[in-house]
Jmol script that loads the backbone (N, CA, C; Angstrom):
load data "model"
ATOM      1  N   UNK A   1      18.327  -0.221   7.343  1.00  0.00           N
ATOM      2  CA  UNK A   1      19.082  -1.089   6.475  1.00  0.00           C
ATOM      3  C   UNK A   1      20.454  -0.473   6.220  1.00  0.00           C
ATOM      4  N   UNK A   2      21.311  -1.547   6.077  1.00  0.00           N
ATOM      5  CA  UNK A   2      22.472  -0.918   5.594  1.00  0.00           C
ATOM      6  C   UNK A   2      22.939  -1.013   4.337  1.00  0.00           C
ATOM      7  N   UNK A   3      23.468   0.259   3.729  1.00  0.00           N
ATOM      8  CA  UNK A   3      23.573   0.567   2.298  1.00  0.00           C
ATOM      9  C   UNK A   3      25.228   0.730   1.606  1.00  0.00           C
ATOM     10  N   UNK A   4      25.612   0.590   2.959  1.00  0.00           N
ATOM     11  CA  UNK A   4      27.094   0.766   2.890  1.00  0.00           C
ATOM     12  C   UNK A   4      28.121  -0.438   1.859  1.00  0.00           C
ATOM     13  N   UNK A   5      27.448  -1.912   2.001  1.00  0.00           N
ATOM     14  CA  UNK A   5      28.436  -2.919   0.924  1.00  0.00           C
ATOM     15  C   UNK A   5      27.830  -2.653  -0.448  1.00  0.00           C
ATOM     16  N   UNK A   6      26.719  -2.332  -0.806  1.00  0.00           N
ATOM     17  CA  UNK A   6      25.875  -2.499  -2.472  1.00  0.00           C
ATOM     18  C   UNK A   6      26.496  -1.237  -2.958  1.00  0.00           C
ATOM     19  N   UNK A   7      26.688  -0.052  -1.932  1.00  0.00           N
ATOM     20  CA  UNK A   7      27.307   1.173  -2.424  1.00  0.00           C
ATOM     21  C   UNK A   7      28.714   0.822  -2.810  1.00  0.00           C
ATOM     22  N   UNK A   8      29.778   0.218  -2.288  1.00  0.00           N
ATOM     23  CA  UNK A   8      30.746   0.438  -2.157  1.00  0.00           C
ATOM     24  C   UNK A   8      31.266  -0.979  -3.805  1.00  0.00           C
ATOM     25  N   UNK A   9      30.277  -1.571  -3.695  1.00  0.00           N
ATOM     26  CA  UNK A   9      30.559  -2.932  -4.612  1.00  0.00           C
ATOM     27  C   UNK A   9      30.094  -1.759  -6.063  1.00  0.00           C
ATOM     28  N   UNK A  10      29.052  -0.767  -5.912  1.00  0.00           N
ATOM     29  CA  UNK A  10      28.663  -0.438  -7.090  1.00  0.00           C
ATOM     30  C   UNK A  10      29.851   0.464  -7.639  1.00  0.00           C
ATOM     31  N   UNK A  11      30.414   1.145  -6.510  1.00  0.00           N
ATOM     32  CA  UNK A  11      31.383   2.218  -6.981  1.00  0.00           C
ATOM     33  C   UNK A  11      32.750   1.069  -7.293  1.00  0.00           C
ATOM     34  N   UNK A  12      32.840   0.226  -6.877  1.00  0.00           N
ATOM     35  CA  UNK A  12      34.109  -0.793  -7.464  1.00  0.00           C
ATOM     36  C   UNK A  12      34.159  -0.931  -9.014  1.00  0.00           C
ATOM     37  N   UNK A  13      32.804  -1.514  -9.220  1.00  0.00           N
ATOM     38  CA  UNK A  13      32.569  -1.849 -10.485  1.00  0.00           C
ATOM     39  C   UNK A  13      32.188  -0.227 -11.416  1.00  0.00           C
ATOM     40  N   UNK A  14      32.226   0.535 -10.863  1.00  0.00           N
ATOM     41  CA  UNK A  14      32.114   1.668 -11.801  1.00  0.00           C
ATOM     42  C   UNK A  14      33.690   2.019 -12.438  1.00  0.00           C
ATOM     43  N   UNK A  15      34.481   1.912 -11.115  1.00  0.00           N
ATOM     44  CA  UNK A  15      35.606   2.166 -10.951  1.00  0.00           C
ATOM     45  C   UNK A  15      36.816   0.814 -11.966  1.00  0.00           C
ATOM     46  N   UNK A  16      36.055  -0.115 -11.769  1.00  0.00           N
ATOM     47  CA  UNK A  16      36.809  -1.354 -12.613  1.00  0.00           C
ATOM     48  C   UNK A  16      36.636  -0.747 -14.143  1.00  0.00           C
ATOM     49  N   UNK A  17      34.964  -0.507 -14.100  1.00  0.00           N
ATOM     50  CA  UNK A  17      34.383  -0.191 -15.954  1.00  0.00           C
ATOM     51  C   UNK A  17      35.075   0.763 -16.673  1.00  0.00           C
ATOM     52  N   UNK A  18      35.428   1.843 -15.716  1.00  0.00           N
ATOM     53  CA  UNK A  18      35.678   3.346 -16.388  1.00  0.00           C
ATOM     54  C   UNK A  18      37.738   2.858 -16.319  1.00  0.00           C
ATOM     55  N   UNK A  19      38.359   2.252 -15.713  1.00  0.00           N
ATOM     56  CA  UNK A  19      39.772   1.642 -16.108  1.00  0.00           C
ATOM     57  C   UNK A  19      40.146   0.846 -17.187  1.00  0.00           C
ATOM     58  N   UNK A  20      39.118   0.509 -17.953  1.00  0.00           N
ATOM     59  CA  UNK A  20      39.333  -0.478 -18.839  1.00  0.00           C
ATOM     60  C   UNK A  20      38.940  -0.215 -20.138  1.00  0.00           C
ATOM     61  N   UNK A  21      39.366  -0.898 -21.231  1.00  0.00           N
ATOM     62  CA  UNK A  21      39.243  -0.191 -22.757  1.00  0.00           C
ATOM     63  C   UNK A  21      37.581  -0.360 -22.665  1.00  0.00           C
ATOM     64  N   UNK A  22      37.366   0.351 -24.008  1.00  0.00           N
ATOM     65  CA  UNK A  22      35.614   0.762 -24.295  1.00  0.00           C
ATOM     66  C   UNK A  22      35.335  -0.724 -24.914  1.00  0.00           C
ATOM     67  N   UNK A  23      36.207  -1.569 -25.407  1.00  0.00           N
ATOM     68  CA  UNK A  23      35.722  -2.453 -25.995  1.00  0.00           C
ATOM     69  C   UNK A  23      36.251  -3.507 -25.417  1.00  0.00           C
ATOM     70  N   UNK A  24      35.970  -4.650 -24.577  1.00  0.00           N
ATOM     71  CA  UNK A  24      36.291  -5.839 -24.018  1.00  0.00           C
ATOM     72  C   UNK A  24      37.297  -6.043 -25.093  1.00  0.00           C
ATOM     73  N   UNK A  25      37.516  -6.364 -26.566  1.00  0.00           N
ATOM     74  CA  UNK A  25      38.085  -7.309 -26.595  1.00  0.00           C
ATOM     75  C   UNK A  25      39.467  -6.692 -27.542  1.00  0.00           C
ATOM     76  N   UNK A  26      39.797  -5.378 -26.924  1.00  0.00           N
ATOM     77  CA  UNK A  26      40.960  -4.735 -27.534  1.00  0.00           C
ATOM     78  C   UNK A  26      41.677  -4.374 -26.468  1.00  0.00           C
ATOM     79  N   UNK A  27      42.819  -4.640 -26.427  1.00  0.00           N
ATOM     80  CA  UNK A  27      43.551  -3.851 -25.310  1.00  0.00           C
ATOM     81  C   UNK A  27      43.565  -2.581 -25.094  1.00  0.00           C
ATOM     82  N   UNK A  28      43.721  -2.095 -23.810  1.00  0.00           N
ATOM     83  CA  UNK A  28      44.230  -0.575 -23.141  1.00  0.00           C
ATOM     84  C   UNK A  28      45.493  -0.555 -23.906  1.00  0.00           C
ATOM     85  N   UNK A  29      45.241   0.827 -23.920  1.00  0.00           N
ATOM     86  CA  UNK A  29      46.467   1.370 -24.440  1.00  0.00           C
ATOM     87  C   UNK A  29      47.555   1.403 -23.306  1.00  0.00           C
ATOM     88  N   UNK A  30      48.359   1.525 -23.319  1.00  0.00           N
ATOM     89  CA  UNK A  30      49.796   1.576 -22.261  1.00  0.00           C
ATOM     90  C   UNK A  30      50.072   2.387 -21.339  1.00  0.00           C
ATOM     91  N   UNK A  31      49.755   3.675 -21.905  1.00  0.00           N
ATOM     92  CA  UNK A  31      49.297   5.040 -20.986  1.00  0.00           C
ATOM     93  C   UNK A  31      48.460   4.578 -19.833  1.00  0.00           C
ATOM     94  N   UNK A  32      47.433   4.241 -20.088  1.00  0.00           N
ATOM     95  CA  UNK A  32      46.780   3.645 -19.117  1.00  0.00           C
ATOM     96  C   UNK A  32      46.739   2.702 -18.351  1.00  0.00           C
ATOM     97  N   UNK A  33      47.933   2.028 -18.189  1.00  0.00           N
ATOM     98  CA  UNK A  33      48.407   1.092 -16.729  1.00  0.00           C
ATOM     99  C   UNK A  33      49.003   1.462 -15.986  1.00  0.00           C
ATOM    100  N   UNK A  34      48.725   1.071 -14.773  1.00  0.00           N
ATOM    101  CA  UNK A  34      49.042   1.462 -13.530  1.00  0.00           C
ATOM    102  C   UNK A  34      50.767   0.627 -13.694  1.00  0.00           C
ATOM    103  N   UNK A  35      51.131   1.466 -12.689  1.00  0.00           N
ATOM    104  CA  UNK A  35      52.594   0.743 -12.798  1.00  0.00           C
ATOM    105  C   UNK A  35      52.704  -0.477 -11.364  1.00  0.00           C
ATOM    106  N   UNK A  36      53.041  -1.133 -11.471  1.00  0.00           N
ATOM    107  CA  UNK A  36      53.127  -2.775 -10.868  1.00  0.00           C
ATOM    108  C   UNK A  36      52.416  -3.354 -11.166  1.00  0.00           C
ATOM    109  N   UNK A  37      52.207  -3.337 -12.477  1.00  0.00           N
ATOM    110  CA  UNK A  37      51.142  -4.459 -12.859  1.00  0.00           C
ATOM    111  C   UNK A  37      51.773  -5.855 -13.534  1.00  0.00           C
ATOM    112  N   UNK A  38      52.732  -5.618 -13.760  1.00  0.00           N
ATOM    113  CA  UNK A  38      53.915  -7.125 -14.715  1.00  0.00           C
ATOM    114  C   UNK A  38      54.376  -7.859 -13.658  1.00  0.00           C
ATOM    115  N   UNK A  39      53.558  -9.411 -13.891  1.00  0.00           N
ATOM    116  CA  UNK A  39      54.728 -10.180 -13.785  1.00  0.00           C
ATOM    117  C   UNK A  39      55.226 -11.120 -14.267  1.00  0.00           C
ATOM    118  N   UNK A  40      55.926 -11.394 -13.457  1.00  0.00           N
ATOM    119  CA  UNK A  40      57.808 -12.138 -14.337  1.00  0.00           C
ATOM    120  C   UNK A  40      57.273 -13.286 -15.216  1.00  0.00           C
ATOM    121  N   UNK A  41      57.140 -13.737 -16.579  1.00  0.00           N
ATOM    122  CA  UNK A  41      56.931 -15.328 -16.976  1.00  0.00           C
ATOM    123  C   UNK A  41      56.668 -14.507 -18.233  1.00  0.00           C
ATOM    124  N   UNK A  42      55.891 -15.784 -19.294  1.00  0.00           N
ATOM    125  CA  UNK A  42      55.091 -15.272 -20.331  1.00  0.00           C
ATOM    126  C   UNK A  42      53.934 -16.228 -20.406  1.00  0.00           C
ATOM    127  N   UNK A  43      52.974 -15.837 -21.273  1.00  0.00           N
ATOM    128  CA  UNK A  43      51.710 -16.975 -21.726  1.00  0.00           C
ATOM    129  C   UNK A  43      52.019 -17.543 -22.890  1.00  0.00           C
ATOM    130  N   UNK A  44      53.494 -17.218 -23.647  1.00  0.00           N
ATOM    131  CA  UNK A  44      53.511 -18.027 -25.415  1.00  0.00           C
ATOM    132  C   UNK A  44      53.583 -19.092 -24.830  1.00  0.00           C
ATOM    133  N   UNK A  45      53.359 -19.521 -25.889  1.00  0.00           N
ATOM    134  CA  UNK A  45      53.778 -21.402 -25.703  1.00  0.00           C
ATOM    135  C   UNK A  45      55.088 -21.441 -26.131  1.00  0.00           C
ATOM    136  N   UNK A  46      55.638 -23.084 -26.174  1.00  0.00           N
ATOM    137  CA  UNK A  46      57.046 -23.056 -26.371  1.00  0.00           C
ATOM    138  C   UNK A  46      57.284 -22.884 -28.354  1.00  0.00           C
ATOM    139  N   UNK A  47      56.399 -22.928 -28.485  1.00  0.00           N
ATOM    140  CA  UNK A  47      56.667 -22.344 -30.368  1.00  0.00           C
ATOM    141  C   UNK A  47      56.642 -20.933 -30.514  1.00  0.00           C
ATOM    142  N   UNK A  48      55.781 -20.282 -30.076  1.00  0.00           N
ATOM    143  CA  UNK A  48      55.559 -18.855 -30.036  1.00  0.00           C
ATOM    144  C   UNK A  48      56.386 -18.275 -29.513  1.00  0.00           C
ATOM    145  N   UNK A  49      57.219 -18.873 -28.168  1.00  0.00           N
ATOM    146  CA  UNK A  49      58.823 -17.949 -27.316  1.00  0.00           C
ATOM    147  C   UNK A  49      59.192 -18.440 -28.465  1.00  0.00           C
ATOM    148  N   UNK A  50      60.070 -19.236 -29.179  1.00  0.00           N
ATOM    149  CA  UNK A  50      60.757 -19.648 -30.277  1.00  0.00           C
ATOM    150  C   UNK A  50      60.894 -18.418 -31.047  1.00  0.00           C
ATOM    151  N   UNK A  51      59.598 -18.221 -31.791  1.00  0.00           N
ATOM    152  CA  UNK A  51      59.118 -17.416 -33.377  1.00  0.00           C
ATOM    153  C   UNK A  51      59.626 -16.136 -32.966  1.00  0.00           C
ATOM    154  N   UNK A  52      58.882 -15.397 -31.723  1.00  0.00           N
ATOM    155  CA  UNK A  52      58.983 -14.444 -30.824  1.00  0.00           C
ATOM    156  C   UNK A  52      60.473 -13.823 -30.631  1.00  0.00           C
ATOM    157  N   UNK A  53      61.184 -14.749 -30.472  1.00  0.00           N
ATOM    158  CA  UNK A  53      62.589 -14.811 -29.691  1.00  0.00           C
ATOM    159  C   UNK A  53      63.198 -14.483 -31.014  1.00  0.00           C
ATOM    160  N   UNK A  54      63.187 -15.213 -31.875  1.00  0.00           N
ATOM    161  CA  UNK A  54      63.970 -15.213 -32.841  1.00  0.00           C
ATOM    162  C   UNK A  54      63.410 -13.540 -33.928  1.00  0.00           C
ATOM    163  N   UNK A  55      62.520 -13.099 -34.083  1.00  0.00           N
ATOM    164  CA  UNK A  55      62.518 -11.739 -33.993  1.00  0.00           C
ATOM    165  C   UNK A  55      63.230 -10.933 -33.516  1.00  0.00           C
ATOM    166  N   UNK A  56      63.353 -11.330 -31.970  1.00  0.00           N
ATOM    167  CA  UNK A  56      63.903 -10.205 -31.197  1.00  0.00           C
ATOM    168  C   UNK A  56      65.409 -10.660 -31.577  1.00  0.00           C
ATOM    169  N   UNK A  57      65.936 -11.239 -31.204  1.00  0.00           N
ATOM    170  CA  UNK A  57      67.308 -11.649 -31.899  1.00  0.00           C
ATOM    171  C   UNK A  57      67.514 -10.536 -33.682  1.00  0.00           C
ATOM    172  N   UNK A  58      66.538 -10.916 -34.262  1.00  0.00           N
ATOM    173  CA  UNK A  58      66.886 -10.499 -35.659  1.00  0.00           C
ATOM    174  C   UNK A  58      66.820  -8.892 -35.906  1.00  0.00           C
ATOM    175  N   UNK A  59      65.617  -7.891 -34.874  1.00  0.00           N
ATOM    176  CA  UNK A  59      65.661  -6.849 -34.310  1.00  0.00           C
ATOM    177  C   UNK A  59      66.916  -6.239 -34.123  1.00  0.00           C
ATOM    178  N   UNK A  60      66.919  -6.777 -32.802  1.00  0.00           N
ATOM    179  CA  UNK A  60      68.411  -6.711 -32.153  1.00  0.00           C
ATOM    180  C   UNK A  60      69.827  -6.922 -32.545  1.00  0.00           C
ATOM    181  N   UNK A  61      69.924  -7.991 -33.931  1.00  0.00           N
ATOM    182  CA  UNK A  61      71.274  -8.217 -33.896  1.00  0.00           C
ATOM    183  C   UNK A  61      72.405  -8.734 -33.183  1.00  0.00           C
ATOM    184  N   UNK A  62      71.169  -9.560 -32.156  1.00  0.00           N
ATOM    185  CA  UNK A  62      72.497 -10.620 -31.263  1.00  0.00           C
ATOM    186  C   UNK A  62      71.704 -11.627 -30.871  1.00  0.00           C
ATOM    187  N   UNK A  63      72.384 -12.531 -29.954  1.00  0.00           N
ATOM    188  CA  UNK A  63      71.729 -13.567 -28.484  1.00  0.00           C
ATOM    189  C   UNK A  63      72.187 -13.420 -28.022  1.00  0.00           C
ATOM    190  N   UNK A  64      71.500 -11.817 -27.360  1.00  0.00           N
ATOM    191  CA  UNK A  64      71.726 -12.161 -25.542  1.00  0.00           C
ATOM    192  C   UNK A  64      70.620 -12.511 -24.815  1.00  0.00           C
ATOM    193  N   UNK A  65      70.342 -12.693 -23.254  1.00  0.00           N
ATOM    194  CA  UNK A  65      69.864 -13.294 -22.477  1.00  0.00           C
ATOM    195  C   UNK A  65      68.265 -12.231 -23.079  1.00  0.00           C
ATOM    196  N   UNK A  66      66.961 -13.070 -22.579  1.00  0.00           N
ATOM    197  CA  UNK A  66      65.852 -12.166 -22.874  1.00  0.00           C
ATOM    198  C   UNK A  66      64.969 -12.102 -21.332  1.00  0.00           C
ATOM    199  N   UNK A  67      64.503 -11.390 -20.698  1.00  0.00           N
ATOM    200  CA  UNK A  67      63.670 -11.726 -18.953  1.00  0.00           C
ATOM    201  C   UNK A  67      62.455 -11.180 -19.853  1.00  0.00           C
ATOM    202  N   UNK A  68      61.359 -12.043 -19.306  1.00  0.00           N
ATOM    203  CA  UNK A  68      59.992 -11.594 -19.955  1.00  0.00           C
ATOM    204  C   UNK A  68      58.742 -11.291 -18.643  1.00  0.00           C
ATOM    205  N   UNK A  69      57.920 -10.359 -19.135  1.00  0.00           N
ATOM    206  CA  UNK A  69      57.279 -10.088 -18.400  1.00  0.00           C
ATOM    207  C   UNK A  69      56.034  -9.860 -18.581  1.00  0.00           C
ATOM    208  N   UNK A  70      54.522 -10.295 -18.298  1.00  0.00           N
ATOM    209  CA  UNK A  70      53.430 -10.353 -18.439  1.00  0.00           C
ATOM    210  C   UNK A  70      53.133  -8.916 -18.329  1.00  0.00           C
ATOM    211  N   UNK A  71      52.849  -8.031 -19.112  1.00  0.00           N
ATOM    212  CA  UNK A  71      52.197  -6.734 -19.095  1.00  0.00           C
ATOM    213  C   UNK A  71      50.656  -6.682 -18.706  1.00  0.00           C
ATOM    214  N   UNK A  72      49.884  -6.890 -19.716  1.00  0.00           N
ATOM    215  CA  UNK A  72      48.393  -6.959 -20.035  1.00  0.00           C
ATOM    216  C   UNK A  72      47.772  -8.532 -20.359  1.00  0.00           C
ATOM    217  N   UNK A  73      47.122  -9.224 -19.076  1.00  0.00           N
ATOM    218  CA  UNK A  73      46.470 -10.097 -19.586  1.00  0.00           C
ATOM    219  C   UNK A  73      45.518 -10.437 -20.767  1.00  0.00           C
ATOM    220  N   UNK A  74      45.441 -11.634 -21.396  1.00  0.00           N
ATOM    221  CA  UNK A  74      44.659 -11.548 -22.736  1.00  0.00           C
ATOM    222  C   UNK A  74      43.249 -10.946 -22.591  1.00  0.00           C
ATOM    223  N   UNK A  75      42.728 -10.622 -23.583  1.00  0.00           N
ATOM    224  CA  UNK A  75      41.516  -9.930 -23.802  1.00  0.00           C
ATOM    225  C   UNK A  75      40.493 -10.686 -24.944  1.00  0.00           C
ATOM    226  N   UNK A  76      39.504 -10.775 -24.867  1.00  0.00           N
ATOM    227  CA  UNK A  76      38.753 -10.806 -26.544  1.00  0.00           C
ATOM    228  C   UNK A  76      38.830 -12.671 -25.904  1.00  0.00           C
ATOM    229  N   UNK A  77      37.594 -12.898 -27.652  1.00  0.00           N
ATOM    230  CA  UNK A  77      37.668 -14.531 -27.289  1.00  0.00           C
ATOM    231  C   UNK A  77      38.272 -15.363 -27.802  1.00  0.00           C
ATOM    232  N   UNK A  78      38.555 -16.505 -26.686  1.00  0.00           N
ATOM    233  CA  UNK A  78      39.743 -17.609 -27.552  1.00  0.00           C
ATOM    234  C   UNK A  78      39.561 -17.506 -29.194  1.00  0.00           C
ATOM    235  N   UNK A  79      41.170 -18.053 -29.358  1.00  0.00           N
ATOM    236  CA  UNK A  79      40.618 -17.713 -30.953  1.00  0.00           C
ATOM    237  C   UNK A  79      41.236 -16.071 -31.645  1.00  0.00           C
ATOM    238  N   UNK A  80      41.203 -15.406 -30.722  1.00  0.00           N
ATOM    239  CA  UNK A  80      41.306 -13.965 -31.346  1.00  0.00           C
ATOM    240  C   UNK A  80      41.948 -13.282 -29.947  1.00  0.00           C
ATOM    241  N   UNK A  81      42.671 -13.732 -29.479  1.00  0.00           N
ATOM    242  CA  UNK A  81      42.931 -13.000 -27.839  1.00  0.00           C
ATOM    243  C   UNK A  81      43.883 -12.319 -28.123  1.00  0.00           C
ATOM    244  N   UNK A  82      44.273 -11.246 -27.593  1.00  0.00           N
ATOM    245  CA  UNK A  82      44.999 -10.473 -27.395  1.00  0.00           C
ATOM    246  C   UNK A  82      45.731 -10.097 -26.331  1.00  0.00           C
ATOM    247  N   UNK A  83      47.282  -9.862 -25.860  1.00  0.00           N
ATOM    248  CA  UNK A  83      47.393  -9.223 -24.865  1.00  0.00           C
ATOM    249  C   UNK A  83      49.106  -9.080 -25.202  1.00  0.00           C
ATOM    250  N   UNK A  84      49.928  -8.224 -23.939  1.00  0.00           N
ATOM    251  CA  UNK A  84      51.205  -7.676 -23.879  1.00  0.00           C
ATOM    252  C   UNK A  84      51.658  -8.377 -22.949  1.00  0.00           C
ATOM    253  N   UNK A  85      53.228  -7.755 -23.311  1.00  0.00           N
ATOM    254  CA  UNK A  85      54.640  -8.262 -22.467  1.00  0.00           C
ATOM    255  C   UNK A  85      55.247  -7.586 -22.714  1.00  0.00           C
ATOM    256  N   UNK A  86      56.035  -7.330 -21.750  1.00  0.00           N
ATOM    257  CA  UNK A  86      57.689  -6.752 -21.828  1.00  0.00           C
ATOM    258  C   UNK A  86      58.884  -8.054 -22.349  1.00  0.00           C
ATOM    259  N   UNK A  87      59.501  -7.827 -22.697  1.00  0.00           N
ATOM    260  CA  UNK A  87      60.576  -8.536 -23.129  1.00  0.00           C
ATOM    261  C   UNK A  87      61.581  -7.384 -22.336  1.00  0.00           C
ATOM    262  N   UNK A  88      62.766  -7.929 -22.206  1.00  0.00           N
ATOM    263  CA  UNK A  88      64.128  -6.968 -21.546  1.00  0.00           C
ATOM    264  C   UNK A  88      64.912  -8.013 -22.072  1.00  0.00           C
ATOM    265  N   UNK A  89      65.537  -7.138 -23.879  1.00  0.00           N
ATOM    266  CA  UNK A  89      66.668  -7.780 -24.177  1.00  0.00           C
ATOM    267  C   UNK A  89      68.177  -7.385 -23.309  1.00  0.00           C
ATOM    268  N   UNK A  90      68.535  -8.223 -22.924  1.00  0.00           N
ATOM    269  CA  UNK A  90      70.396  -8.117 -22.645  1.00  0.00           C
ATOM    270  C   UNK A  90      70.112  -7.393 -21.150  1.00  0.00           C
ATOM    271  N   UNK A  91      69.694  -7.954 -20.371  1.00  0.00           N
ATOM    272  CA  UNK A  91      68.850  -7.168 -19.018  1.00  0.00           C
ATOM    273  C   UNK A  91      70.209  -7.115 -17.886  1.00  0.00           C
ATOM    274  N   UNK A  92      71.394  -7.553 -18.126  1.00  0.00           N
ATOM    275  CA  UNK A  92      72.862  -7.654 -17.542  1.00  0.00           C
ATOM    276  C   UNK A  92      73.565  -6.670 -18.116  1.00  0.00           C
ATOM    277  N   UNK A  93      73.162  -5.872 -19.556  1.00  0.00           N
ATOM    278  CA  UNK A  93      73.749  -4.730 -20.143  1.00  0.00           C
ATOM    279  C   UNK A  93      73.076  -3.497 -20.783  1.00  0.00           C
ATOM    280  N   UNK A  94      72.836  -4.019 -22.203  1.00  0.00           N
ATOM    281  CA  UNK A  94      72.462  -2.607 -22.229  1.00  0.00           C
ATOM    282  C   UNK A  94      70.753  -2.056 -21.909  1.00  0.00           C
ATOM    283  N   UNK A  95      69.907  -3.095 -21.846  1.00  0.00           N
ATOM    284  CA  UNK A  95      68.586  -3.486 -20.807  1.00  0.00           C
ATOM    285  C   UNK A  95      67.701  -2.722 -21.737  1.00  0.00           C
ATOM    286  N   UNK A  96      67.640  -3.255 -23.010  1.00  0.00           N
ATOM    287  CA  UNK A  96      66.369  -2.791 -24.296  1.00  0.00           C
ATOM    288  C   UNK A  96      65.080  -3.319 -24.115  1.00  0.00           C
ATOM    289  N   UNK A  97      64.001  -2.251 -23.595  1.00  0.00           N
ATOM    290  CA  UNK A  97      62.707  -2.782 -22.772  1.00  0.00           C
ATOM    291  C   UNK A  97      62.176  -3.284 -24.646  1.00  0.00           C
ATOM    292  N   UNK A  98      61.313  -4.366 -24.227  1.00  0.00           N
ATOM    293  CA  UNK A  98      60.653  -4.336 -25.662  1.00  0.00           C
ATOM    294  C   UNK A  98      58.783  -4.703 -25.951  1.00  0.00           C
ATOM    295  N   UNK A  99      58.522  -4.291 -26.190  1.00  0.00           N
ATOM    296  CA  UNK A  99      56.804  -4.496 -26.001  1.00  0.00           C
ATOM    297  C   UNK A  99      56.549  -5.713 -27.316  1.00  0.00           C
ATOM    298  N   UNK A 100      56.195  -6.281 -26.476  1.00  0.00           N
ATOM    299  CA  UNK A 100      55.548  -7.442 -27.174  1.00  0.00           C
ATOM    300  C   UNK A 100      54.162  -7.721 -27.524  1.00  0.00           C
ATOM    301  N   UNK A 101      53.402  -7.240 -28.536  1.00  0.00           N
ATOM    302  CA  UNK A 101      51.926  -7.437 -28.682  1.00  0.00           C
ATOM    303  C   UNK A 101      51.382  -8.921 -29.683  1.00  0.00           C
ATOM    304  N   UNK A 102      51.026  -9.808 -28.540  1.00  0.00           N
ATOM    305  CA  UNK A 102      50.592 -10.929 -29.266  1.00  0.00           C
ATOM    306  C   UNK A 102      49.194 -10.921 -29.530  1.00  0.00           C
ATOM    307  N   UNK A 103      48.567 -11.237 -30.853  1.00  0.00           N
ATOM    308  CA  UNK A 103      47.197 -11.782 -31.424  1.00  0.00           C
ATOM    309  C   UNK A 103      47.593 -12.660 -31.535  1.00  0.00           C
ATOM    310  N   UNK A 104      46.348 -13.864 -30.915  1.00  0.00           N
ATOM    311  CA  UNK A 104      45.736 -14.988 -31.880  1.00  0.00           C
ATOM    312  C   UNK A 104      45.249 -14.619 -33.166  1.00  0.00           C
ATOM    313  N   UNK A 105      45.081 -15.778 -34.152  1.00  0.00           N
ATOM    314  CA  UNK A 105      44.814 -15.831 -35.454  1.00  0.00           C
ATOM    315  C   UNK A 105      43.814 -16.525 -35.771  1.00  0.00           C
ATOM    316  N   UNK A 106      43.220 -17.087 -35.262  1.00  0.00           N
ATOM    317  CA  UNK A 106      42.092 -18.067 -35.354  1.00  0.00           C
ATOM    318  C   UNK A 106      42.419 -19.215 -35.608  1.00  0.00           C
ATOM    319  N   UNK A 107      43.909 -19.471 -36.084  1.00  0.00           N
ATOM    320  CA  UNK A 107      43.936 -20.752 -37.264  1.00  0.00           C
ATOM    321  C   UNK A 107      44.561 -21.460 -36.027  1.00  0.00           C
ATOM    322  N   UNK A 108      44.802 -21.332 -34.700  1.00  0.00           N
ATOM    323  CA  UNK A 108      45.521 -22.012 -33.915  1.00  0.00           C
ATOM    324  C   UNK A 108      46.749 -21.481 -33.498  1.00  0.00           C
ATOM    325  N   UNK A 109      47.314 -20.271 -34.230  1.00  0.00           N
ATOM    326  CA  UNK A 109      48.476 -19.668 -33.783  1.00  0.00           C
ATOM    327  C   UNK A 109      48.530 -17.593 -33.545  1.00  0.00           C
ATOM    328  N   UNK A 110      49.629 -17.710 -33.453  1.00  0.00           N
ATOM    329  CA  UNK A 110      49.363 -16.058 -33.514  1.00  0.00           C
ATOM    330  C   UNK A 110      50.243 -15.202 -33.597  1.00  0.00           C
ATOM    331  N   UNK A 111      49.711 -14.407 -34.093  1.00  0.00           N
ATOM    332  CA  UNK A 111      50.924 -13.599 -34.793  1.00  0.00           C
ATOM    333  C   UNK A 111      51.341 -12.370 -33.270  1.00  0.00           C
ATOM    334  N   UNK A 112      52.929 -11.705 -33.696  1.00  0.00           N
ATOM    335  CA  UNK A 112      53.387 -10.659 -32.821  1.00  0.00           C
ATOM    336  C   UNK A 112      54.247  -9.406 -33.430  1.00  0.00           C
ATOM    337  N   UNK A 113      53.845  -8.189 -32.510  1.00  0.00           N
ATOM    338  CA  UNK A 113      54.736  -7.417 -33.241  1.00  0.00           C
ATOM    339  C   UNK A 113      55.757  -6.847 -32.095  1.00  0.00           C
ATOM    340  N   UNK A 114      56.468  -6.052 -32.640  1.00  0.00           N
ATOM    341  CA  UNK A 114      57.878  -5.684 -31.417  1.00  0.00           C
ATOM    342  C   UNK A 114      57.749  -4.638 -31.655  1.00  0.00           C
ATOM    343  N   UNK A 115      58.365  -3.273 -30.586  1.00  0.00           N
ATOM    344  CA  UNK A 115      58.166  -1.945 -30.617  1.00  0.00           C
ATOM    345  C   UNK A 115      59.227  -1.704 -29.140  1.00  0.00           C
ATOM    346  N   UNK A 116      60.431  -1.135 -30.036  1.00  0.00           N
ATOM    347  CA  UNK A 116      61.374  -1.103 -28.690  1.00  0.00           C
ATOM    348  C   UNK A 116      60.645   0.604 -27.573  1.00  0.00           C
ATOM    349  N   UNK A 117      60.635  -0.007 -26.233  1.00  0.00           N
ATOM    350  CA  UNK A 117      60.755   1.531 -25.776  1.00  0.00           C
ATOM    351  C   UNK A 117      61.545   2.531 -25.550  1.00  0.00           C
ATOM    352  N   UNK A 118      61.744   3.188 -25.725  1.00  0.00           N
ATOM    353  CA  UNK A 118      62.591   4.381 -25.144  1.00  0.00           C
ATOM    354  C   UNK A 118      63.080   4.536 -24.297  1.00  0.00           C
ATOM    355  N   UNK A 119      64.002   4.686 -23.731  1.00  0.00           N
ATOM    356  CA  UNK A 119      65.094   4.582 -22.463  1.00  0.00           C
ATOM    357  C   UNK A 119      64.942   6.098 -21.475  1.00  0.00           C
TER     358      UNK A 119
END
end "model"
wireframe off; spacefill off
backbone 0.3
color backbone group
């Protein structure tokens, strides 16, 4: 018999389990992503870029241009999901990476916080 695909599927999934937070429904910490994992768009809706945006504006102290970027897909269950983005305020100048951590709230919306990175 051959043992070679059940082996190789078991070590995947060991390998998926031991990459990922201890608790399904909290995000990895940041340290722990691989790098090419973002891409280009976001998952807010068009109220949430709004609320979102206008933070970063009030953060920041201007309107300039914002490029957004899918970090960490959501986690946890509808209702309570969680996940990241990059934001790149003024990405033509002075290029302020910005971490975006959105929760759902249960009530239908969700709250976010901002945390510029370090250059």
């Amino acid at each position: 018999m051959n043992y070679r695909l059940p082996t190789l599927a078991i070590l995947t999934t060991l390998t998926l389990v031991s990459c990922t937070s201890q608790n399904p429904n909290e995000l990895a910490p940041l340290h722990t992503l691989k790098p090419g994992v973002c891409s280009e768009g976001t998952l807010c809706n068009a109220q949430l870029t709004r609320d979102a945006s206008a933070g970063v504006r009030q953060l920041m102290g201007g309107d300039k241009k914002v490029m957004k970027f899918v970090l960490q897909q959501p986690v946890g269950p509808v209702g309570a999901m969680a996940w990241r983005e990059i934001w790149i305020y003024d990405p033509d100048g002075n290029k302020q990476m910005l971490v975006m951590t959105f929760r759902e709230d249960g009530a239908g919306s969700a709250d976010f916080s901002i945390e510029k990175m370090n250059k």
